[in-house]
N, C-alpha and C positions, 0 to 999 in steps of 0.2 A: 981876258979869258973869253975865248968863242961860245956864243949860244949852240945849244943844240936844236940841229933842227929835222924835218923830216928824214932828209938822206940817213943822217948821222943813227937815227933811232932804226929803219929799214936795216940799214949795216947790221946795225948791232942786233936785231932780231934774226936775221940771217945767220950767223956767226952762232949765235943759241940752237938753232933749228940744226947746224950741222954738227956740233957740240952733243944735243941733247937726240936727238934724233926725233923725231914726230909721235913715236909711241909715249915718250918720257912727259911730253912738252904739258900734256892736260895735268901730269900731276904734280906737277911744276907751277903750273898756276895757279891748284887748290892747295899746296902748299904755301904757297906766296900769301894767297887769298884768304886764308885759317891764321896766318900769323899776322898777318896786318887786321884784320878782326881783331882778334888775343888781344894787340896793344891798343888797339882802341878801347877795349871793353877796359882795360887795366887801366890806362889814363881815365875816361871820364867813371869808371866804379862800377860798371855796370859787372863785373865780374865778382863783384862781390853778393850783390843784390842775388845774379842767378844762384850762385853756393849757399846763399841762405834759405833762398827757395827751394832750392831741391832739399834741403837737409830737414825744412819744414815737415815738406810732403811726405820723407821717407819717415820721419817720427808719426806723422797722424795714421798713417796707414800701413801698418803692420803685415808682415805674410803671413800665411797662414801655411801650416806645413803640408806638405804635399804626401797625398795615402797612396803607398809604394803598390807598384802596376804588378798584377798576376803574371804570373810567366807559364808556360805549356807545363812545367815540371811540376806547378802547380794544382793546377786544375787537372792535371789525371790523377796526381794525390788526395784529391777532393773526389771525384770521379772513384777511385778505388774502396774509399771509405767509406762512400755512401753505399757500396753493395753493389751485385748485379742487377741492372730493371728486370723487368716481369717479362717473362717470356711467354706466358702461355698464350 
């Protein structure tokens, strides 16, 4: 069985580049990049560690709900109720 050697790896990056085209290629490598993480994190456990962590943090710290934004239809119905100001 032949080693691979520089030539061999250049070919075959060429062959990709004309394949994928130059725009593809960056997300091709954060692709590659995200999955070989993943199975690292899966083989030595560290993927579990972080999902207990975040599931920590999301129980201690609660949202709080969000007080719904004025809208223009609003504030002239507030505007009309209060009356006209003072002209004189």
């Amino acid at each position: 069985m032949p080693n691979i050697g520089p030539v061999e790896i250049i070919i075959v990056l060429v062959i990709v580049l004309l394949i994928f085209g130059p725009k593809r290629l960056p997300d091709l490598g954060r692709s590659l990049g995200r999955g070989m993480r993943e199975f690292k994190d899966s083989v030595t456990g560290k993927d579990d560690e972080k999902h207990l962590e975040e599931r920590n943090l999301e129980q201690a710290a609660p949202v709080a709900p969000r007080e719904p934004v004025a809208t223009t239809a609003d504030e002239e119905a507030r505007s009309r109720a209060a009356g006209p100001a003072d002209a004189s």
